[in-house]
C-alpha positions as CSV (number, residue, x, y, z in Angstrom):
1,X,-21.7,-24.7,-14.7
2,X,-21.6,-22.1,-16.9
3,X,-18.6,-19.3,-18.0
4,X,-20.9,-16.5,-17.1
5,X,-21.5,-18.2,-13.9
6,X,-18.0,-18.5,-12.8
7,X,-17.7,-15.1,-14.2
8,X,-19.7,-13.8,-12.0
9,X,-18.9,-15.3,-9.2
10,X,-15.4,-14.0,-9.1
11,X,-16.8,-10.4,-9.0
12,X,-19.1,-11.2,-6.3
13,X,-15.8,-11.8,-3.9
14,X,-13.9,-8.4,-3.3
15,X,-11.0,-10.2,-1.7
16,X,-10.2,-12.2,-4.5
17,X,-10.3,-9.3,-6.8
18,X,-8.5,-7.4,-4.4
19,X,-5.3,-10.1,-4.8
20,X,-5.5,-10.8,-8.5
21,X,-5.1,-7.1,-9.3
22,X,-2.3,-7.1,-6.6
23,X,-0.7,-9.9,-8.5
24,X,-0.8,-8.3,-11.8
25,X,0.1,-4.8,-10.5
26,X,3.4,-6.7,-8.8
27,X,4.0,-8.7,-12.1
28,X,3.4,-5.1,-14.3
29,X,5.9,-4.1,-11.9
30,X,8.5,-6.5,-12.4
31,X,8.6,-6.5,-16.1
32,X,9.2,-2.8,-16.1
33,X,11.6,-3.2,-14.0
34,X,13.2,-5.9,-16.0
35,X,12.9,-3.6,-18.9
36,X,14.6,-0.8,-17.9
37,X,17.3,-3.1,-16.5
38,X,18.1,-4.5,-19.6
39,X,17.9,-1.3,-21.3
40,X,20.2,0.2,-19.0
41,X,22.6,-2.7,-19.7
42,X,22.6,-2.4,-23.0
43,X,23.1,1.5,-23.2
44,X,26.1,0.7,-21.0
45,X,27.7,-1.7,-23.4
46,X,27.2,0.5,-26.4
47,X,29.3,3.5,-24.7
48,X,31.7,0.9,-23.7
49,X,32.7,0.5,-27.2
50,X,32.6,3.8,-28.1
C-alpha cells in the first residue's frame, strides 16, 4: 500500500472529510480563543501597574 493510495482513499469518503475539517475548524477555534484570552490578560496586568 502505497501513500497515494491512502491518499486517495480518504477523499473518496465525504464523511470522513466532513469530520477532520470539523476537528480542525474546532481546534482553529480554540486557539484563537486561547489567544485572545491571554492577550486580554495580559493588557489587563499592564494597566494594573500603570
Amino acid at each position: 500500500m502505497q501513500i497515494g493510495d491512502l491518499v486517495s482513499g480518504f477523499f473518496e469518503d465525504p464523511v470522513l472529510v466532513a469530520i477532520v475539517a470539523i476537528l480542525l475548524g474546532f481546534v482553529f477555534l480554540v486557539y484563537l480563543f486561547l489567544r485572545r484570552t491571554a492577550q486580554g490578560f495580559k493588557q489587563g496586568m499592564d494597566q494594573g501597574r500603570q
